[in-house]
C-alpha positions, 0 to 999 in steps of 0.5 A: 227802664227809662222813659220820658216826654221832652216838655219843649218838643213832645218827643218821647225818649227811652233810656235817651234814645227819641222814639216815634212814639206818645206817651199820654196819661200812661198809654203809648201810641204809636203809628205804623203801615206794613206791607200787607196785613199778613206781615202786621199780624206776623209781627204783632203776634211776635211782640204780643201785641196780638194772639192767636186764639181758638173759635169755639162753638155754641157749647163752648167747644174749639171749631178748629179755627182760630182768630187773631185778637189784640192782646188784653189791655192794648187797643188796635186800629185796622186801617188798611190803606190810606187815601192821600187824595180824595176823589172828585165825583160829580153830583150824581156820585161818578168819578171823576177822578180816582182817589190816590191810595197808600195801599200799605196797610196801615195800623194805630195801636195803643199799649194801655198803662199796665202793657205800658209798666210791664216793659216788654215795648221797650225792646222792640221800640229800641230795636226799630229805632236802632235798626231800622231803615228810612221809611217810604213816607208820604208827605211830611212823614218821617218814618223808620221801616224794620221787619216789614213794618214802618213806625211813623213819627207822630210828630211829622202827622199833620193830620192823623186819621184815627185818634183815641179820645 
């Protein structure tokens, strides 16, 4: 596996194939909105970015109910939908105009060092880089959709709305 940042333009690469992703200090992050909640839990349950795990009671017993977490050492942002422009309001607080929304939902995940060393996202970065189609951006996004999930360019965000400090 090979991976590394082009000094001049910051873009990630994976075995020379440019990724839209970040790689910072071992962590790799990366953007991305899916059609609904459902198809982000469905997908980041297959690439283990998330598991499903049982509700226990007070004692420790399972409840038979279930949970979907993030995965040991990754860090994942719900977003949901994503205002692109403000509404106004006067100065008692009504509308005056609604805000307009992406209501896909949006999601920024960090794969911490030892996800990161593992590998396991080398595949499935590849696979929507290879496979995926051209996304429905806004603004100056570029963006490749595959599975029912974009992953965005970090490149082409003027303004991010999550960051990890």
């Amino acid at each position: 596996m090979n991976y590394y940042t082009d000094e001049e333009t910051g873009r990630l690469f994976v075995n020379d194939t440019p990724v839209f992703a970040k790689l910072t200090g071992g962590t790799l992050h990366c953007m991305i909105r899916a059609t609904d909640e459902a198809t982000f839990n469905s997908v980041g349950l297959s690439v283990n970015l998330l598991e499903e795990i049982n509700i226990l009671d007070d004692e420790g017993n399972p409840t038979g109910e279930t949970k979907i977490v993030t995965t040991s050492g990754n860090t994942v942002t719900r977003l949901g939908p994503h205002v692109l422009v403000p509404g106004t309001y006067d100065e008692e607080g009504n509308e005056l105009t609604p805000p307009v929304l992406d209501n896909r939902y949006h999601v920024n995940f960090w794969l911490g060092p030892e996800t990161v060393a593992r590998g396991n996202w080398v595949q499935w970065i590849l696979d929507w880089m290879t496979n995926g189609a051209t996304g429905s951006p806004n603004r100056s996004e570029e963006s490749l959709a595959h599975m029912g999930i974009e992953l965005l360019d970090p490149l082409t965000i003027t303004s991010p709305s999550n960051v990890l400090l």
